[in-house]
C-alpha positions in Angstrom: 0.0 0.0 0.0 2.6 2.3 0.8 4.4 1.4 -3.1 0.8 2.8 -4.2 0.7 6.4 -2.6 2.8 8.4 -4.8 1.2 7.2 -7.6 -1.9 7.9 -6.2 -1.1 11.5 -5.5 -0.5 11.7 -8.9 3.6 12.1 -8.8 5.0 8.7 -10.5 8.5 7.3 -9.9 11.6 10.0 -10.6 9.1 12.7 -9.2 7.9 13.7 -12.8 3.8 15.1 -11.9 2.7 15.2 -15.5 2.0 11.6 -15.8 4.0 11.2 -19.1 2.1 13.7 -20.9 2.9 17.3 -22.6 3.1 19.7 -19.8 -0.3 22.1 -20.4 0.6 25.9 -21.0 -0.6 27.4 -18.3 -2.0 31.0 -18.4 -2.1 34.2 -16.6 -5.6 35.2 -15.8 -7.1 38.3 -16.1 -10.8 39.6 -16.0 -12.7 41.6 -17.7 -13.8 43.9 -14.8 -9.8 44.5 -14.8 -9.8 45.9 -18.0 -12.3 49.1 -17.2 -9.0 51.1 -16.1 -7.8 51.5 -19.8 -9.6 54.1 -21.7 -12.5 53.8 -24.0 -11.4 52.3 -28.0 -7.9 52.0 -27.4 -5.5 48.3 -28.3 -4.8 46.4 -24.9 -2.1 44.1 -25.4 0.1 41.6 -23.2 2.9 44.4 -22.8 0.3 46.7 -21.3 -1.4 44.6 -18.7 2.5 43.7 -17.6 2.8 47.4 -17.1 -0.4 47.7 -15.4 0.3 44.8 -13.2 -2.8 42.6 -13.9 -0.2 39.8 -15.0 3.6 38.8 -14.1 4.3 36.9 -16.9 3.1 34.0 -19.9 0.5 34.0 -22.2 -2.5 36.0 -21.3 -6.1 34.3 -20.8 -9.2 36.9 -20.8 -11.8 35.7 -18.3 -15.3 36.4 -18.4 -15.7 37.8 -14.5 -17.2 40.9 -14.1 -19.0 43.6 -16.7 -16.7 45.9 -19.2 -18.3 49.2 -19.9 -16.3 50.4 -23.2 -15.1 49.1 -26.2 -11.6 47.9 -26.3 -9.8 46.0 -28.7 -8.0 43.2 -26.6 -5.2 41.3 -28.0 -4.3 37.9 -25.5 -3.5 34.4 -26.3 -6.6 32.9 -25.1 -10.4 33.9 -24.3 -12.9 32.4 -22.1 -16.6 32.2 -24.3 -18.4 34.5 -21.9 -15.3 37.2 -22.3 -15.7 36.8 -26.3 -19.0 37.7 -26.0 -18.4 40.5 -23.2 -16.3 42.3 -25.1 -17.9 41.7 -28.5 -21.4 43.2 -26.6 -19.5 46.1 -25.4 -18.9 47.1 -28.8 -14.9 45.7 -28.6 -12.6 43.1 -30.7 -11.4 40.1 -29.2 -8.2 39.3 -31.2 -6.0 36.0 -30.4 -2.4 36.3 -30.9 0.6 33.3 -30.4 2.5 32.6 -28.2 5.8 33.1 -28.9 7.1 29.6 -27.9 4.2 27.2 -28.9 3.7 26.7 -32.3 0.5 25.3 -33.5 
């Protein structure tokens, strides 16, 4: 029984956690409530929420939390459906944009 915990934890033999798999990009999130503090029609990219200090670092995921009151054009890597359709009601353009070291 003990041979069985790690394993059961979900950390196999070497201490390698992602089961043998690709490791998942994982995201910085941001929502959209966040993005009211940029001004009305202007481009919000992943540069500017780093100097705004809604992310630290990676590819950028827009989340659908909250209500956005202007249109923006938003430039991330990724977009929740509820955000999409946030933005798009608000009158904004979702754009998605690469990541620099993924290449699909």
């Amino acid at each position: 029984m003990t041979k069985r915990l790690p394993f059961r934890r979900g950390v196999r033999a070497g201490g390698v956690s992602h089961a043998g798999g690709l490791r998942r990009l994982k995201y910085a999130p941001v929502n959209l409530k966040a993005l009211n503090r940029f001004p009305a029609d202007t481009e919000v990219t992943p540069r500017q929420l780093l100097e705004a200090r809604l992310i630290k670092r990676g590819p950028v995921k827009i989340l659908g939390t909250g209500a956005l009151d202007r249109p923006l054009t938003i430039k991330a890597h990724a977009f929740s459906k509820t955000a999409m359709a946030a933005i798009e009601k608000a009158g904004g353009r979702a754009e998605v944009i690469q990541h620099a070291g993924r290449a699909d």
